[in-house]
ZAZA-585303 format. One record per atom (N, C-alpha, C, O): atom name; x, y, z. Coordinates in steps of 0.1 Angstrom, whole numbers. Atoms other than C-alpha are relative to their C-alpha. Layout:
ZAZA-585303
CA;X;Y;Z
...
//
This chain:
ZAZA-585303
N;11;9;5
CA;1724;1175;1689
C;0;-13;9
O;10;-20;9
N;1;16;-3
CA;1713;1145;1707
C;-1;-8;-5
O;-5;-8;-16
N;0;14;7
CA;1714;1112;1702
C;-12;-3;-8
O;-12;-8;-19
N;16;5;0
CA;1677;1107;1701
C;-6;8;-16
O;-15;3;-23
N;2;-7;10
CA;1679;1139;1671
C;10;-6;-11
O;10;-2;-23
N;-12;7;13
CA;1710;1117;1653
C;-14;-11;-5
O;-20;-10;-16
N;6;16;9
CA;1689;1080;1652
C;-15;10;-7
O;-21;5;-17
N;11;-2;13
CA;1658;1103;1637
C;8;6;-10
O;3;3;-20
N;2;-4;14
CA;1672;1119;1611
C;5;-12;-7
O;1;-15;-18
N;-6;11;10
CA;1694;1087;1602
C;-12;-10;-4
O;-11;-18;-13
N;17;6;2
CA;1655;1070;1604
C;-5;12;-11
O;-11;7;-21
N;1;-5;12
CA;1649;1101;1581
C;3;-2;-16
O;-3;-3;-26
N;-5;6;10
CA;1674;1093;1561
C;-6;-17;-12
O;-6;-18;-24
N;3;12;0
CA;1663;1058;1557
C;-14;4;-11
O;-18;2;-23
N;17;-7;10
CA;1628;1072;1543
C;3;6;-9
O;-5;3;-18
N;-2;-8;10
CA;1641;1094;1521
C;5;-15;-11
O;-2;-16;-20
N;-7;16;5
CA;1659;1057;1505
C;-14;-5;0
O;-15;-10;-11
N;11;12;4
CA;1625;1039;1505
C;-5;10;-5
O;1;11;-15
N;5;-7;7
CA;1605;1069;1493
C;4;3;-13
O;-5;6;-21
N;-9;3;14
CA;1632;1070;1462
C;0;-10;-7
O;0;-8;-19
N;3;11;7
CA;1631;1035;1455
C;-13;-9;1
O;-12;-21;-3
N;12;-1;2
CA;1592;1035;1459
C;-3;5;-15
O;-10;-1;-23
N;3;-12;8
CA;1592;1062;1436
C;4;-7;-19
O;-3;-7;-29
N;-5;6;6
CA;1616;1042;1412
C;-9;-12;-7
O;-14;-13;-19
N;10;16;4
CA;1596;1007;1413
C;-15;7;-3
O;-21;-2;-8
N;15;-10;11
CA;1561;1033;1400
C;8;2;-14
O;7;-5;-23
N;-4;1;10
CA;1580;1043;1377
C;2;-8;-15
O;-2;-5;-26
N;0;10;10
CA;1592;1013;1359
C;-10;-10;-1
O;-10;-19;-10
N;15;8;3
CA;1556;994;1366
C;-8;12;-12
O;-15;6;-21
N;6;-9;9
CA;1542;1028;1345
C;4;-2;-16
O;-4;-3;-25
N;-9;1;10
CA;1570;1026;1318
C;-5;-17;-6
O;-7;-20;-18
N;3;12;9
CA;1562;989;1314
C;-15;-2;0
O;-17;-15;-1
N;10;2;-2
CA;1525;993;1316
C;-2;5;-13
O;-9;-2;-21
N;3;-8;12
CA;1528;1019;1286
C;4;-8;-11
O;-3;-8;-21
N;-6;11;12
CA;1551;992;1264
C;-15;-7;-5
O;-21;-5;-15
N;10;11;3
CA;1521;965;1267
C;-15;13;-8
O;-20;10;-19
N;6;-10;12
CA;1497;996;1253
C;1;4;-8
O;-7;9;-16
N;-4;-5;16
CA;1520;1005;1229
C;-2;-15;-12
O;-6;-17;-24
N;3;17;9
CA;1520;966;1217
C;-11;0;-2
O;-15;-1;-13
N;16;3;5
CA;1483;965;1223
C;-2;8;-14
O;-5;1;-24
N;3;-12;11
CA;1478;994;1197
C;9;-4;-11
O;3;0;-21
N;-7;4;11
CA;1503;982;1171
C;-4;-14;-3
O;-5;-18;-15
N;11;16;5
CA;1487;947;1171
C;-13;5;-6
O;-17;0;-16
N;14;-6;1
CA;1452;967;1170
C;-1;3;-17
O;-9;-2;-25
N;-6;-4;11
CA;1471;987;1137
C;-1;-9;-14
O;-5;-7;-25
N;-4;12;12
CA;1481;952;1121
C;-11;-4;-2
O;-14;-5;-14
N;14;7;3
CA;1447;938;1126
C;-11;10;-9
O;-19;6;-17
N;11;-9;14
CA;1429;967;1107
C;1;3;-7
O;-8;10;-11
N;0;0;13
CA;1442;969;1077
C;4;-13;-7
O;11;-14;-17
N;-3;15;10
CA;1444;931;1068
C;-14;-6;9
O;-20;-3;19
N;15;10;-1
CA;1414;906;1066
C;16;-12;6
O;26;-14;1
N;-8;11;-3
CA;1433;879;1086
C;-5;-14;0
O;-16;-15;4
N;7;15;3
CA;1426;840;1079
C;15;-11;9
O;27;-9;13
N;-11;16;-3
CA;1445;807;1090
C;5;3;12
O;-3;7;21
N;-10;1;-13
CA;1473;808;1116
C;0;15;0
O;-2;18;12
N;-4;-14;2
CA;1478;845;1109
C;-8;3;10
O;-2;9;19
N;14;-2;-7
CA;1443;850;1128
C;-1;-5;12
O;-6;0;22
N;2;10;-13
CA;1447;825;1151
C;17;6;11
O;16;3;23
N;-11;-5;-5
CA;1486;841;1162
C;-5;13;6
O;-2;16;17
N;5;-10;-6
CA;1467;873;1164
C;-2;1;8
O;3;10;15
N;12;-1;-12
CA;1440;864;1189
C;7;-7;10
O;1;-8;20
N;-6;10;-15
CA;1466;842;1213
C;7;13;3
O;4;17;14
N;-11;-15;-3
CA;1495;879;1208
C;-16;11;12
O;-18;15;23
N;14;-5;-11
CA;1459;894;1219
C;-6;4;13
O;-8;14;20
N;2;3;-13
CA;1449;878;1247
C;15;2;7
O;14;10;16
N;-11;-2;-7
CA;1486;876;1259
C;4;19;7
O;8;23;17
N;5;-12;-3
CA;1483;912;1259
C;-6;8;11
O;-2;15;21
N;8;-3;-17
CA;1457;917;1281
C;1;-5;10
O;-1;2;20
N;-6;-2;-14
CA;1468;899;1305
C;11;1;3
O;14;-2;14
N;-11;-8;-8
CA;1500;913;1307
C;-8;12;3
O;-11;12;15
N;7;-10;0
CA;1479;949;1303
C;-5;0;17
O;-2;11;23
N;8;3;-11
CA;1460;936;1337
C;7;-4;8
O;4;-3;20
N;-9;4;-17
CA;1489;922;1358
C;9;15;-5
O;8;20;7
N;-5;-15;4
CA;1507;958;1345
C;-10;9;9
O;-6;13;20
N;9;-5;-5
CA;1479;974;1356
C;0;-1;15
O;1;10;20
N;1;1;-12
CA;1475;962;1390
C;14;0;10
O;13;0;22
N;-11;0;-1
CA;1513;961;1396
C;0;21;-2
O;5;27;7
N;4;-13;-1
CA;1506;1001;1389
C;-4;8;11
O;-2;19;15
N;10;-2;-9
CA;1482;1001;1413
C;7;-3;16
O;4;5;24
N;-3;5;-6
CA;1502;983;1438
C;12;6;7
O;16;6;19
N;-14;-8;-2
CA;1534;1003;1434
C;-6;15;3
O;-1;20;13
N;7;-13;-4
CA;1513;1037;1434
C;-5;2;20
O;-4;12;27
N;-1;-1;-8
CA;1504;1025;1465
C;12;-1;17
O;11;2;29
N;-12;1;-7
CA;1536;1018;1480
C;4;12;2
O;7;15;14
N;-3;-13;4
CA;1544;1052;1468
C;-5;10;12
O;1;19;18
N;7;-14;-10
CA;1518;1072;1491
C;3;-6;15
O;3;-2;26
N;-3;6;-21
CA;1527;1047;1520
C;10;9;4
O;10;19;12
N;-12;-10;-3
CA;1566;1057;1515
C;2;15;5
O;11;20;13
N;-5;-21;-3
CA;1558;1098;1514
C;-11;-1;11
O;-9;9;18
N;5;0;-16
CA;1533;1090;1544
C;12;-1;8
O;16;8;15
N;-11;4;-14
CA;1560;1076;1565
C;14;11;-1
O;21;15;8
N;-11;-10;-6
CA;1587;1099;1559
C;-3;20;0
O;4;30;4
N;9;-14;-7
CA;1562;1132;1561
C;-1;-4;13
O;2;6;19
N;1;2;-10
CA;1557;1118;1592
C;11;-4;9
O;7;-5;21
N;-10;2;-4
CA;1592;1110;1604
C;8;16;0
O;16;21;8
N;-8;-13;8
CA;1604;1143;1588
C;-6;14;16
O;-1;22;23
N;9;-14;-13
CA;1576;1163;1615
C;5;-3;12
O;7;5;21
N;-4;1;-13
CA;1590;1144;1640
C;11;4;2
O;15;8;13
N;-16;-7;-1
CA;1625;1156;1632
C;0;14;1
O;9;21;4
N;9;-16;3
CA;1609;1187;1629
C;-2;6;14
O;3;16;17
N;7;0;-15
CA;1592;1183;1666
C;14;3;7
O;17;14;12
N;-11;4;-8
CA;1623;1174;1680
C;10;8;1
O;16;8;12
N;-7;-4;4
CA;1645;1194;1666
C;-1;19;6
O;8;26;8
N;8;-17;-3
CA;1623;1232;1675
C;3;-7;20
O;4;1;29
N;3;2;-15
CA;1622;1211;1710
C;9;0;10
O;7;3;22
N;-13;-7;-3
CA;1659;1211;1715
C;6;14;2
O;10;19;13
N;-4;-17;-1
CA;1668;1247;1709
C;-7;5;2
O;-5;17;-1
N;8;-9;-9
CA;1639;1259;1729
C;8;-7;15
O;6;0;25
N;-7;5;-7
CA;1660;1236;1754
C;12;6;5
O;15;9;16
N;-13;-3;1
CA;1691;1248;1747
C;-1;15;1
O;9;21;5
N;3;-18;-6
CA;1676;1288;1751
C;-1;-4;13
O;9;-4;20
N;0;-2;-12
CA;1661;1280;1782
C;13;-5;11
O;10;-4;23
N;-8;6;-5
CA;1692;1266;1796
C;13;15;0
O;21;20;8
N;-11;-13;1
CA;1711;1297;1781
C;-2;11;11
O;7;16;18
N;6;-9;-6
CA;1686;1321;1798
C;1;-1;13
O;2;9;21
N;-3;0;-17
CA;1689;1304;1834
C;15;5;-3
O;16;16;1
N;-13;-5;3
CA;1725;1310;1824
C;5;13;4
O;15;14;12
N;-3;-12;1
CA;1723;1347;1821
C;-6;2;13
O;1;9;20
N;1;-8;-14
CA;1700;1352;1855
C;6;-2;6
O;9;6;15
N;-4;0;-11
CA;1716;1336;1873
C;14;5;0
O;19;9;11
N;-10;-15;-2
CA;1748;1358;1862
C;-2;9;7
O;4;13;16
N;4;-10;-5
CA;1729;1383;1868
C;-1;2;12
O;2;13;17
N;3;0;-11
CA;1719;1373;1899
C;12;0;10
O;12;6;21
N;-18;1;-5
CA;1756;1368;1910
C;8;9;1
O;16;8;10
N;-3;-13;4
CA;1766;1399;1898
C;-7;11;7
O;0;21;9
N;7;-7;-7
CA;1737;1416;1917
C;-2;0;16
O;-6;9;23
N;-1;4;-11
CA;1741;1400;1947
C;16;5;8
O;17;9;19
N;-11;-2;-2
CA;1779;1404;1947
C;0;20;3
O;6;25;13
N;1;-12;-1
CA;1770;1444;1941
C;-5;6;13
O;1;13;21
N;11;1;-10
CA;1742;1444;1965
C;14;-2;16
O;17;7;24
N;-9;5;-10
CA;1768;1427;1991
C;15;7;7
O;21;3;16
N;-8;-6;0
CA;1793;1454;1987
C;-5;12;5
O;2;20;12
N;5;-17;-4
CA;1773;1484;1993
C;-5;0;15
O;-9;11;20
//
């Protein structure tokens, strides 16, 4: 294996690690995306089976709004990581073909090298016969 087939795969390597902790950081933006809709809907809960008045009303509609815009930086932090996500498995599908490339490009290397190998045995062998007769 060459050098040039070591630093890609250890560049493979390396992708496989950001495609993982891509994958990771979606994850826990999804997970905390679903909390703030589970809060939304359990505030939603509290508010429809009570007539709310005074501070109670007024705590509501501030938990409310606080809501939504967590909901909306959640949201776009979703959005943001999802796209990190398709970068990650872009770049190491494309690192991966190259190891791929490189790799079929060697050991068609390493035949042809075998195969001059063998004629010119052969040819050594045939010449040496040839040279005797």
């Amino acid at each position: 294996m060459t050098e040039r087939l070591k630093a890609m795969k250890r560049v493979l390597k390396v992708q496989d690690q950001l495609k993982r902790s891509a994958d990771w950081r979606l994850a826990e933006a999804e997970r905390s995306a679903a909390e703030v809709e589970a809060a939304k809907e359990e505030l939603a809960r509290f508010c429809d089976g009570e007539l709310l008045t005074g501070p109670i009303a007024g705590a509501a509609a501030a938990q409310a709004l606080r809501l939504a815009a967590r909901g909306i930086a959640a949201a776009k932090t979703v959005d943001a990581e999802a796209e990190a996500m398709r970068d990650a498995t872009a770049r190491q599908k494309l690192v991966a073909k190259g190891v791929d490339a490189l790799a079929r490009e060697e050991a068609a290397a390493r035949e042809r090298k075998d195969l001059e190998r063998l004629i010119e045995g052969f040819a050594a062998r045939a010449a040496a016969v040839g040279g005797d007769g």
